[in-house]
RODOSE-58839 format. One record per residue (C-alpha): x, y, z. Coordinates in Angstrom, 3 decimals, padded with zeros to 6 digits. Example, Ala and Ser with C-alpha at 12.3 -4.5 7.8 and 13.67 -1.06 7.14 Angstrom:
! residues 2
<rec><xx>012.300</xx><yy>-004.500</yy><zz>007.800</zz></rec>
<rec><xx>013.670</xx><yy>-001.060</yy><zz>007.140</zz></rec>
This chain:
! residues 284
<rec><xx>054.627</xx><yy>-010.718</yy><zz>051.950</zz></rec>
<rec><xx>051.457</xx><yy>-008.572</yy><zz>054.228</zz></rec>
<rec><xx>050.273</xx><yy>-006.003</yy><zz>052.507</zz></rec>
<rec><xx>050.387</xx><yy>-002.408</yy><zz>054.138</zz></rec>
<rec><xx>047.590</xx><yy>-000.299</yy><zz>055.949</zz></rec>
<rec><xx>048.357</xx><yy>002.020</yy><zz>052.887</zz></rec>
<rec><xx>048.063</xx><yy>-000.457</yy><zz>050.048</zz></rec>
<rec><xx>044.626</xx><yy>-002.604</yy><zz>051.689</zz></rec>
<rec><xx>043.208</xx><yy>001.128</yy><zz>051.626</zz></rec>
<rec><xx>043.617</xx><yy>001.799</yy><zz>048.442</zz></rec>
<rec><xx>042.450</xx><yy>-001.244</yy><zz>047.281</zz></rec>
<rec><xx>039.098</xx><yy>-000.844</yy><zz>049.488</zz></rec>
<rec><xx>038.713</xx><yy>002.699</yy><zz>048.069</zz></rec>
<rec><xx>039.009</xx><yy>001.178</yy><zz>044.737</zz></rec>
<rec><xx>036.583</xx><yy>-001.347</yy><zz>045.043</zz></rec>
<rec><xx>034.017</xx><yy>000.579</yy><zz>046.513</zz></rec>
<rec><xx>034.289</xx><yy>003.508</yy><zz>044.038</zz></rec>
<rec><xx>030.876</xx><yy>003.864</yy><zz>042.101</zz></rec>
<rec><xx>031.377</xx><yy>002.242</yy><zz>038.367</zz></rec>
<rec><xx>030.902</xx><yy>004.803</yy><zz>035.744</zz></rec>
<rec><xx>027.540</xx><yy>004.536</yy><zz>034.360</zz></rec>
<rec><xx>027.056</xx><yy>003.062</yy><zz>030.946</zz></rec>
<rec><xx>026.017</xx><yy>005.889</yy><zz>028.063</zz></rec>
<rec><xx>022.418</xx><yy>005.744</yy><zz>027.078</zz></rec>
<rec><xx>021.748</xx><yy>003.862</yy><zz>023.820</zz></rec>
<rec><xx>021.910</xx><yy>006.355</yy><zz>021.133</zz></rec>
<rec><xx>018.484</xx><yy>007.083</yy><zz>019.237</zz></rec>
<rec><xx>016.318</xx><yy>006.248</yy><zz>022.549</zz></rec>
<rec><xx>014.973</xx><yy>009.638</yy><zz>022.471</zz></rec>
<rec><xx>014.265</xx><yy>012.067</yy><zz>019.781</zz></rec>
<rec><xx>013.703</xx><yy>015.893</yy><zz>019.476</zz></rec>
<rec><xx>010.117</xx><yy>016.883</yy><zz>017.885</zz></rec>
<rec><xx>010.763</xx><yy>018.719</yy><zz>014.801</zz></rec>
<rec><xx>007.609</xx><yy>021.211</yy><zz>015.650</zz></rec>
<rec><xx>007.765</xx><yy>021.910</yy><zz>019.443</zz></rec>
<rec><xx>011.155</xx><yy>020.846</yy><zz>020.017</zz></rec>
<rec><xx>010.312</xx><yy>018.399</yy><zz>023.362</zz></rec>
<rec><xx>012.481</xx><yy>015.462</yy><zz>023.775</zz></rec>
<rec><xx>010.369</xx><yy>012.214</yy><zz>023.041</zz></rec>
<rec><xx>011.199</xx><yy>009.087</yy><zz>023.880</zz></rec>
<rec><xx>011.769</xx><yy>006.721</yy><zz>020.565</zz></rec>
<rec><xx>008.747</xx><yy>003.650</yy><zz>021.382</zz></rec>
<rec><xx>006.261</xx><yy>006.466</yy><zz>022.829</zz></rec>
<rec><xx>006.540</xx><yy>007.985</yy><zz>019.330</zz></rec>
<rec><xx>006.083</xx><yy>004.811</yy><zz>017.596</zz></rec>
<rec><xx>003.641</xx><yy>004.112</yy><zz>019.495</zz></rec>
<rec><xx>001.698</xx><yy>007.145</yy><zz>018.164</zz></rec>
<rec><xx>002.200</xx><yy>006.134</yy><zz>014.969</zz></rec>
<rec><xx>005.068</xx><yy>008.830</yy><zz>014.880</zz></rec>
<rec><xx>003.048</xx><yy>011.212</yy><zz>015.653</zz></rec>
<rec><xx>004.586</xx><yy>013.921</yy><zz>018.096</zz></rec>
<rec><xx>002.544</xx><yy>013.046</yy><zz>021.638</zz></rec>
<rec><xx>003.047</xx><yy>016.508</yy><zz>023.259</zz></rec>
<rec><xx>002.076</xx><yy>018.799</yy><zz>020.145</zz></rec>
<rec><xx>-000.014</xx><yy>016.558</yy><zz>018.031</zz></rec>
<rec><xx>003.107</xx><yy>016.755</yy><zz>014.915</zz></rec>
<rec><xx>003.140</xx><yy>014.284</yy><zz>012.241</zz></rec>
<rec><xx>006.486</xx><yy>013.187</yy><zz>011.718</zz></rec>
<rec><xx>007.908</xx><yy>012.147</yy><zz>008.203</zz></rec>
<rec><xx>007.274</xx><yy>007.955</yy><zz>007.554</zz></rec>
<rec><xx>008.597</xx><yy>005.419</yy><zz>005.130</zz></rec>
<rec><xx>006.435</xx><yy>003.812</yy><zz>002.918</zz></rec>
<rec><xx>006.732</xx><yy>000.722</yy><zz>005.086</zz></rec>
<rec><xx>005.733</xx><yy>002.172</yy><zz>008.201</zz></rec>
<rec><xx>002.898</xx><yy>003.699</yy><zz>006.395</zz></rec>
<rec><xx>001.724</xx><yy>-000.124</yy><zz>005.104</zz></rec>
<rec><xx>002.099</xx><yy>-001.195</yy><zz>008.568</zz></rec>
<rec><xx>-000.148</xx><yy>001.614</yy><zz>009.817</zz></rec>
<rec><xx>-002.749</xx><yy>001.137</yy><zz>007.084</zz></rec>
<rec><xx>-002.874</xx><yy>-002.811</yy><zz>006.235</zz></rec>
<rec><xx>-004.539</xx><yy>-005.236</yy><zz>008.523</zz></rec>
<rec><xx>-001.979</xx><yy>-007.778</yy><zz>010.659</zz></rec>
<rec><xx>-000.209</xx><yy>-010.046</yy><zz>007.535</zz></rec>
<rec><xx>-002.540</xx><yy>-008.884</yy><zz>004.776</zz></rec>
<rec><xx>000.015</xx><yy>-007.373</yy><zz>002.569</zz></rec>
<rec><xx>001.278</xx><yy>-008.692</yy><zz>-000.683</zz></rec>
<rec><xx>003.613</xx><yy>-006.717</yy><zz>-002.901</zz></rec>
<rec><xx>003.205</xx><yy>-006.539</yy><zz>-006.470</zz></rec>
<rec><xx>005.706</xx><yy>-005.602</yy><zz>-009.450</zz></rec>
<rec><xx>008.730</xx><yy>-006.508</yy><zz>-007.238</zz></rec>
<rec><xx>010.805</xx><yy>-006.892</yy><zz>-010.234</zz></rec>
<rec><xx>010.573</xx><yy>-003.697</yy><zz>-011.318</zz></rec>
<rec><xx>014.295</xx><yy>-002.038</yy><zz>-010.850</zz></rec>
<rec><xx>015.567</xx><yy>001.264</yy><zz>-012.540</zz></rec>
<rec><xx>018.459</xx><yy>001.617</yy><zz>-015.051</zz></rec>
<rec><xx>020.267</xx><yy>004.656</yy><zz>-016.248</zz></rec>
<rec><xx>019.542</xx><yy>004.668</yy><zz>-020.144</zz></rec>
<rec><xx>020.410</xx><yy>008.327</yy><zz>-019.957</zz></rec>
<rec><xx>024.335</xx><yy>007.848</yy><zz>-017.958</zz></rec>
<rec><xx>023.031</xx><yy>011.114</yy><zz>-016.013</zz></rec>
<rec><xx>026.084</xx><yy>011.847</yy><zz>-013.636</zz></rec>
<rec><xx>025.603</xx><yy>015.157</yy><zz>-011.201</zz></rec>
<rec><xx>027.620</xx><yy>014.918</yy><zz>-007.947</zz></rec>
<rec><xx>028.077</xx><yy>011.795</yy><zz>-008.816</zz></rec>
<rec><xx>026.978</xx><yy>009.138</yy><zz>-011.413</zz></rec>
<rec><xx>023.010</xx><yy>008.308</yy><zz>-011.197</zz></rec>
<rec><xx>023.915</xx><yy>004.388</yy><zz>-010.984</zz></rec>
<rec><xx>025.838</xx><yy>005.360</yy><zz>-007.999</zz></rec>
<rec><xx>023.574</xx><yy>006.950</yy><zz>-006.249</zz></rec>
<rec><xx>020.845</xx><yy>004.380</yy><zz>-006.985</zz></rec>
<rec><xx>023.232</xx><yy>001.887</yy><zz>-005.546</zz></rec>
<rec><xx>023.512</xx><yy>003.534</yy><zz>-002.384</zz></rec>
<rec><xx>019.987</xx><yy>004.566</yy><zz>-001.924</zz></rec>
<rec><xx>019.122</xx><yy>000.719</yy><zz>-002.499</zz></rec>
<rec><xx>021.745</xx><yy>-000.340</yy><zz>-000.177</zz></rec>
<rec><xx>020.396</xx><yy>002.182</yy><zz>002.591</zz></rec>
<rec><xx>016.959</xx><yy>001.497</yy><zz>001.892</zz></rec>
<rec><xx>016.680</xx><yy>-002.292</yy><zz>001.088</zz></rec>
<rec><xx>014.512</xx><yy>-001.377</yy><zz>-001.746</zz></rec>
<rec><xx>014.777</xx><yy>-001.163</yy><zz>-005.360</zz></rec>
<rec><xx>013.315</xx><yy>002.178</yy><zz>-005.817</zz></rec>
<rec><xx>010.776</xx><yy>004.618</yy><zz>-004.056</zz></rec>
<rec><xx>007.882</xx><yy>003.163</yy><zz>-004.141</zz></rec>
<rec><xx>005.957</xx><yy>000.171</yy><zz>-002.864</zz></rec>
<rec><xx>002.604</xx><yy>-001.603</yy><zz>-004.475</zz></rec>
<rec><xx>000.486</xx><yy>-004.390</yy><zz>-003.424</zz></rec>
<rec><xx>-003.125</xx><yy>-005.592</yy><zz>-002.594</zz></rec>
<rec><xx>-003.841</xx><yy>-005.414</yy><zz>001.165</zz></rec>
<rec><xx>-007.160</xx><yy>-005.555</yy><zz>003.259</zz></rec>
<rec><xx>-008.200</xx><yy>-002.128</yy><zz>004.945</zz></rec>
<rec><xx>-010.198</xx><yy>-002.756</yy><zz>008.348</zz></rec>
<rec><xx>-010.959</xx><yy>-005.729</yy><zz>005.736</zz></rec>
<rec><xx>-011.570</xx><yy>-004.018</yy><zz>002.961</zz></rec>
<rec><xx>-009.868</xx><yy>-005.210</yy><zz>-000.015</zz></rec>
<rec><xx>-008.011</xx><yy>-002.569</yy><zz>-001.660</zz></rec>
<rec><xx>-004.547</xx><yy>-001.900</yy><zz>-004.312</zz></rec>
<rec><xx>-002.305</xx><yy>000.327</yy><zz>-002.697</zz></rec>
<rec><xx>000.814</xx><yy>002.236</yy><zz>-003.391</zz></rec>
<rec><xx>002.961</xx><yy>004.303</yy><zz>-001.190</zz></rec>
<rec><xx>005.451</xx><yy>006.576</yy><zz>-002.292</zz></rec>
<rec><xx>008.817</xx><yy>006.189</yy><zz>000.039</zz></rec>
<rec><xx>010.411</xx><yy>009.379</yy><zz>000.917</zz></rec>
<rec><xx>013.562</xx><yy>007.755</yy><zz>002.485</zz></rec>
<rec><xx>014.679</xx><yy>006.615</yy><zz>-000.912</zz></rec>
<rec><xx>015.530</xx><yy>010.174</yy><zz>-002.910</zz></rec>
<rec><xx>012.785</xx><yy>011.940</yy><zz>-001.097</zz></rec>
<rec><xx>009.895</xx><yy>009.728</yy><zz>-002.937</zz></rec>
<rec><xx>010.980</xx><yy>011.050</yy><zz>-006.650</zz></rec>
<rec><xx>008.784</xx><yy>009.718</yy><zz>-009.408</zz></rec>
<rec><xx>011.278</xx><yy>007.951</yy><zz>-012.058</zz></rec>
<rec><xx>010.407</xx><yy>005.336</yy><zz>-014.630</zz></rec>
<rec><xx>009.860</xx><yy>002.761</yy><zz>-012.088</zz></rec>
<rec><xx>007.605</xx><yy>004.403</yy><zz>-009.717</zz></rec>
<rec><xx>005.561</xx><yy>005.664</yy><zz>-012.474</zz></rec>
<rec><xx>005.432</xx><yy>002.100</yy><zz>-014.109</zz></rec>
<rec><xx>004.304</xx><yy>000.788</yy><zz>-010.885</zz></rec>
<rec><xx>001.597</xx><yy>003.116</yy><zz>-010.130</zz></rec>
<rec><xx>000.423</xx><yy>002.631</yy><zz>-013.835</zz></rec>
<rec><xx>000.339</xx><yy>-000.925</yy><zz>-013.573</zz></rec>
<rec><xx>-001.800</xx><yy>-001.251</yy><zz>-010.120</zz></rec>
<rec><xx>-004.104</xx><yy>001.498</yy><zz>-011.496</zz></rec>
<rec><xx>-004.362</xx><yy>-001.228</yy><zz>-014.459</zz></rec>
<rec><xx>-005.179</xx><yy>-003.882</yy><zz>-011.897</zz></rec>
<rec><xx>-007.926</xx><yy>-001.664</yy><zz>-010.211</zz></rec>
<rec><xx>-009.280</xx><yy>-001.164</yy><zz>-013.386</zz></rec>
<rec><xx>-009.238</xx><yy>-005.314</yy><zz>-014.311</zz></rec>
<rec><xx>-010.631</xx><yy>-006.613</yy><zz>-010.648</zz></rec>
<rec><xx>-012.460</xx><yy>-003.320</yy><zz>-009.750</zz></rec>
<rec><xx>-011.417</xx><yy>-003.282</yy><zz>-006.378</zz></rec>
<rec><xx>-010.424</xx><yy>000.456</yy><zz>-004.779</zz></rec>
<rec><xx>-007.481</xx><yy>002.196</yy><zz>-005.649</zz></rec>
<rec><xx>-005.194</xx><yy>004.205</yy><zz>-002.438</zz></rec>
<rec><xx>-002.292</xx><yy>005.883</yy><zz>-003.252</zz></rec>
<rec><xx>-000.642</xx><yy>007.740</yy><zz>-000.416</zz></rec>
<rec><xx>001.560</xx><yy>010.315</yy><zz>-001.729</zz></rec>
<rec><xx>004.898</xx><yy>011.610</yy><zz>-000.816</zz></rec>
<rec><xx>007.323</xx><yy>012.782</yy><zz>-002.914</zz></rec>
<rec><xx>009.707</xx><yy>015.530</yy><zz>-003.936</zz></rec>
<rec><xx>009.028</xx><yy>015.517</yy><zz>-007.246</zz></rec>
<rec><xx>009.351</xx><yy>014.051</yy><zz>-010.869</zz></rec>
<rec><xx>013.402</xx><yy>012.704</yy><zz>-010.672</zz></rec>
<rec><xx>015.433</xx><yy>015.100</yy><zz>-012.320</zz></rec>
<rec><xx>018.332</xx><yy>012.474</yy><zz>-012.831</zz></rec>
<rec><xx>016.129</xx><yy>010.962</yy><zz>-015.744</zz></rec>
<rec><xx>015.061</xx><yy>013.757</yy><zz>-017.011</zz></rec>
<rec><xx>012.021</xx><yy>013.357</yy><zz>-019.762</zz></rec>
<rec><xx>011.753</xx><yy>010.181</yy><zz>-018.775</zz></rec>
<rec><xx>009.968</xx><yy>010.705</yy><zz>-015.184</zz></rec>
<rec><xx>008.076</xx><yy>014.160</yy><zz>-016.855</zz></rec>
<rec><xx>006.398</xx><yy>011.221</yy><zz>-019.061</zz></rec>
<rec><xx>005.388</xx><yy>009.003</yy><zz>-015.872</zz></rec>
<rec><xx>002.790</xx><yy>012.462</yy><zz>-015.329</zz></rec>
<rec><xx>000.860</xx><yy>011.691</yy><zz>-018.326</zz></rec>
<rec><xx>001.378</xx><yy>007.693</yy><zz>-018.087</zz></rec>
<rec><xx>000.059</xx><yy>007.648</yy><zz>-014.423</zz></rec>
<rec><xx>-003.002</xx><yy>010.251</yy><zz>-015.554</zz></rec>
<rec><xx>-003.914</xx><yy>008.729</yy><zz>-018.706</zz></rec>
<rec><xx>-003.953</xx><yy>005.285</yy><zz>-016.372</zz></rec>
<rec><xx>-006.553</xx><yy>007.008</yy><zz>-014.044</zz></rec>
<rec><xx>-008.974</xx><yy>008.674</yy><zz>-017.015</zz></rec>
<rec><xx>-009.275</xx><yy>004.482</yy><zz>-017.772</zz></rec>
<rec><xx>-010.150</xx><yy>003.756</yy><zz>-013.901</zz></rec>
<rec><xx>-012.487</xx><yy>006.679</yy><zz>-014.225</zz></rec>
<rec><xx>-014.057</xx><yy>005.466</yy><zz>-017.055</zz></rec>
<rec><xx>-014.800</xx><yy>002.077</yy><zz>-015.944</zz></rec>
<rec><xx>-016.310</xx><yy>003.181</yy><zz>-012.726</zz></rec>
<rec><xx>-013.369</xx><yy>002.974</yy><zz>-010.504</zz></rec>
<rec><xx>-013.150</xx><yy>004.535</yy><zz>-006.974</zz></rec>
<rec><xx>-009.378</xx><yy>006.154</yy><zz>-006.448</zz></rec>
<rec><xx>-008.563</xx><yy>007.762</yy><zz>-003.123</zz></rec>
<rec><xx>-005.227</xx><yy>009.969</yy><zz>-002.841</zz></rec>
<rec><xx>-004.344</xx><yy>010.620</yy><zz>000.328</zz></rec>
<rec><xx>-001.514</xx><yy>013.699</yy><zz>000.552</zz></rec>
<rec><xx>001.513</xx><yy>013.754</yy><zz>003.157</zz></rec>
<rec><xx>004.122</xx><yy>015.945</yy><zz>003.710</zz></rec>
<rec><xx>005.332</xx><yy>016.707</yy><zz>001.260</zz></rec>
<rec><xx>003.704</xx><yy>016.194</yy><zz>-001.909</zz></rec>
<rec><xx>004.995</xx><yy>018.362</yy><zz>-004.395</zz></rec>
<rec><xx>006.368</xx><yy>018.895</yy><zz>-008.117</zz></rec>
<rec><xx>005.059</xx><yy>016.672</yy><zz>-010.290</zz></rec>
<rec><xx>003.400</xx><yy>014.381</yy><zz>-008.394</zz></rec>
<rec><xx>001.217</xx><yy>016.960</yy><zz>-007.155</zz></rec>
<rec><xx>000.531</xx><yy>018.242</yy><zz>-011.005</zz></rec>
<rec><xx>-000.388</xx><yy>014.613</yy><zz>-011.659</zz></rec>
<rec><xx>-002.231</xx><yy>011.686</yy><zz>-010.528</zz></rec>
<rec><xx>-001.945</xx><yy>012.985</yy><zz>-006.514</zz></rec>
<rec><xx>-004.470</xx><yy>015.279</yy><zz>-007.172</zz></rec>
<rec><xx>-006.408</xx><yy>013.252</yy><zz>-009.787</zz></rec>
<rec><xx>-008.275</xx><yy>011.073</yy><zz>-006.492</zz></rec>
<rec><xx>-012.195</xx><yy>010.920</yy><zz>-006.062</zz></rec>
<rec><xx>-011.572</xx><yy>011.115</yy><zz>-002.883</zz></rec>
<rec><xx>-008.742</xx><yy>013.485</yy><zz>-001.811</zz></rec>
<rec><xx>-007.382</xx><yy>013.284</yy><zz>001.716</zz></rec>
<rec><xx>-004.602</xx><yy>015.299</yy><zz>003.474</zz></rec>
<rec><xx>-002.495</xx><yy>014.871</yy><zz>006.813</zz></rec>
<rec><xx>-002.248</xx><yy>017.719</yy><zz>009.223</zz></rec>
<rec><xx>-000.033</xx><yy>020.564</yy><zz>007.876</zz></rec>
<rec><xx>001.351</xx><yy>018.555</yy><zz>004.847</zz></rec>
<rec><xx>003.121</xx><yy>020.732</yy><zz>002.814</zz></rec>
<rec><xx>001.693</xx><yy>020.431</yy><zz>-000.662</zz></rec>
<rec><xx>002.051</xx><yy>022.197</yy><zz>-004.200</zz></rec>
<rec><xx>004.032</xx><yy>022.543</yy><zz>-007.347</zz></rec>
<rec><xx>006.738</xx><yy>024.683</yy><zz>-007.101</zz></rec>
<rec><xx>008.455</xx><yy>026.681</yy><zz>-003.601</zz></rec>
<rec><xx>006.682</xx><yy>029.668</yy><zz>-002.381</zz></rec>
<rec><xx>009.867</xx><yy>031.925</yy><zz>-003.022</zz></rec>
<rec><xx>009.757</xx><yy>030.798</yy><zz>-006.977</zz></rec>
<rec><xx>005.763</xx><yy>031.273</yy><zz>-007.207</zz></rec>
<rec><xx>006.064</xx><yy>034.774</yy><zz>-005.295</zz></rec>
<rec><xx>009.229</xx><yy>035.327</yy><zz>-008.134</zz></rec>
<rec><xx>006.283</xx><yy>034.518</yy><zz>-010.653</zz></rec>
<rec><xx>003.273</xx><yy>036.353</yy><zz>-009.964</zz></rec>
<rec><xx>004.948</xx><yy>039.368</yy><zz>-008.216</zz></rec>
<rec><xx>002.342</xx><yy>039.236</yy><zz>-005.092</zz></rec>
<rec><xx>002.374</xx><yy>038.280</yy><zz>-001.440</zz></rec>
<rec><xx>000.996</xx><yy>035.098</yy><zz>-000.591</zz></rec>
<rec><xx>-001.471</xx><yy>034.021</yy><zz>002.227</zz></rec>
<rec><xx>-000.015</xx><yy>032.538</yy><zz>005.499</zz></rec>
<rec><xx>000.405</xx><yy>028.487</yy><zz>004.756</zz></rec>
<rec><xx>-000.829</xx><yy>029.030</yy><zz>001.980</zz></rec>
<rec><xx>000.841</xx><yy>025.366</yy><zz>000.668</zz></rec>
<rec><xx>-000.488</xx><yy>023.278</yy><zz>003.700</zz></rec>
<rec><xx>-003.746</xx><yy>021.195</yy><zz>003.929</zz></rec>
<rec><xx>-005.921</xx><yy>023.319</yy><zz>006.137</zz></rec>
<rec><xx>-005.256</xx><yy>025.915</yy><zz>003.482</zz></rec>
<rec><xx>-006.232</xx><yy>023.713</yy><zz>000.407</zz></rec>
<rec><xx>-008.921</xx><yy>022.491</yy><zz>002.388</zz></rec>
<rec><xx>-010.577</xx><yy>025.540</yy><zz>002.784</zz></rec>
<rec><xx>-009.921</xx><yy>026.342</yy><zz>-001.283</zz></rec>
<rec><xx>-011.164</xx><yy>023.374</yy><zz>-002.335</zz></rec>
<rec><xx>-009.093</xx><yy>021.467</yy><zz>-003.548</zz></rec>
<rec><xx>-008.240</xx><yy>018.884</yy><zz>-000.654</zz></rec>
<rec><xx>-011.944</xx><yy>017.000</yy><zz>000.752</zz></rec>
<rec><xx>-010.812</xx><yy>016.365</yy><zz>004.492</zz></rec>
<rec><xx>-007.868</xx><yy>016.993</yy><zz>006.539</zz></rec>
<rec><xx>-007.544</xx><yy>013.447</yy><zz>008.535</zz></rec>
<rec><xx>-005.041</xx><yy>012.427</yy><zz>011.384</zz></rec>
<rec><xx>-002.880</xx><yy>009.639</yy><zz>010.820</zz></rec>
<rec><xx>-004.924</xx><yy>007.659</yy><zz>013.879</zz></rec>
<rec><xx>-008.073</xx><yy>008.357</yy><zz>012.190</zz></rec>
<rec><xx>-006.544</xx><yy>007.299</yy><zz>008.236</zz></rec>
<rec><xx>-007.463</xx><yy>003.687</yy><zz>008.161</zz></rec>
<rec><xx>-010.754</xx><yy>004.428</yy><zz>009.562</zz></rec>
<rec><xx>-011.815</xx><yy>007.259</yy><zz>007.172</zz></rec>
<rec><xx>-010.507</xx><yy>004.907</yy><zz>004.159</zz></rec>
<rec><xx>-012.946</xx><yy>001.829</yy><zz>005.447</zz></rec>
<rec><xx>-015.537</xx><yy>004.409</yy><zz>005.713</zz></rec>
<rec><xx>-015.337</xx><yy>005.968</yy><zz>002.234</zz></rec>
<rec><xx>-015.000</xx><yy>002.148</yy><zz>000.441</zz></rec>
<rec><xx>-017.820</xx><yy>001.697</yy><zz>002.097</zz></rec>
<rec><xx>-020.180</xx><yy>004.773</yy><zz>001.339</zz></rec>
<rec><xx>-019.077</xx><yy>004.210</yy><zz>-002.139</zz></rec>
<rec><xx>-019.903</xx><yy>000.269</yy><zz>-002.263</zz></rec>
<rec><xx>-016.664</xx><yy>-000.963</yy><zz>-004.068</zz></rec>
């Protein structure tokens, strides 16, 4: 049966009608967290996730940040059976083992930290990176026991110690347990000091609670990023406690730089660099 002039219209029309245009991949572009410019996703990789319009070091993973710092395939992780347990069967929102299970499951990692010997611009060194994605970088028993142990292994093969910090804090879920990872990791560096060891901390943002009151600010050598917030306790508690104003930023690196008690404000393109540099001027 012929089709009408009506019906081979329609058709035509609906042939030739543009397609709707497929959505754009979510996560392709980001929003800086400082300036607040869209940015597109590689570009910012690319910068080693550092904002390319206003200069803004974003937040990493301690993955990205062995990535950044190791040479190509020089990596080897150390203490990778180290998992935590819950002797203490905390429970908060939920139980502690829960929430360990789904941090692991998120992260892929046991716990929030990673260890290993890697080469530095070849430059053999131990390094450990704290890992904020897994409960914002908390020190519990295993982080602690890690550090400890490659601060032991700096101390046997006497090769340079970097631990790049970031961290909310000592791990409230396990109480007196991660308070005693303060003295463990310290008491581990007064060794490494002792035999002659070289031990640079290098600060991100954040480093706080009591990572900052232990071995983060324990380095020979104490490096910051840009505007890392670092400290103890929150500005509103310490202004609580000694009843006066406070400075302007008075918790970031330029600040602490200028007080004392942080050596040299780096960029993150500049890290490995100044790292080589120091390993070198020191002759370890």
């Amino acid at each position: 049966m012929s089709q009408t002039a009506s019906e081979q219209t329609t058709r035509t029309w609906s042939e030739l009608r543009p397609q709707r245009k497929s959505s754009i991949p979510e996560g392709l572009w980001l929003r800086c967290q400082a300036c607040g410019k869209m940015v597109y996703r590689r570009h910012l990789e690319a910068n080693l996730n550092v904002c390319p319009e206003c200069d803004f070091h974003h937040r990493i993973g301690a993955t990205e940040r062995i990535n950044q710092l190791a040479d190509r395939g020089s990596f080897q992780e150390l203490f990778t059976g180290l998992a935590p347990t819950d002797p203490l069967t905390f429970r908060d929102m939920k139980p502690y083992k829960d929430r360990l299970l789904a941090e692991q499951i998120k992260t892929g990692s046991k716990d929030a930290i990673k260890s290993g010997r890697m080469f530095i611009k070849g430059r053999e060194a131990l390094v450990c990176c704290l890992d904020l994605t897994f409960m914002m970088g908390s020190m519990g028993s295993v982080v602690g026991e890690s550090i400890t142990r490659t601060i032991e292994e700096a101390t046997r093969t006497g090769l340079p110690l970097v631990i790049v910090s970031c961290s909310g804090g000592a791990r409230m879920q396990e109480s007196g347990l991660s308070l005693m990872q303060m003295a463990k990791t310290s008491a581990a560096l007064a060794r490494l000091d002792d035999a002659g060891g070289l031990f640079i901390s290098v600060l991100t943002d954040p480093t706080t609670g009591g990572v900052t009151a232990s071995f983060a600010m324990l380095g020979d050598v104490i490096l910051a990023e840009p505007n890392a917030l670092i400290g103890f306790a929150g500005p509103r508690v310490i202004r609580q406690t000694i009843r006066q104003e406070l400075p302007e930023g008075f918790q970031r690196s330029e600040f602490l730089k200028k007080s004392g008690l942080v050596d040299r404000v780096i960029h993150r393109a500049q890290l490995r660099t100044e790292i080589a540099r120091i390993i070198d001027y020191t002759g370890k």
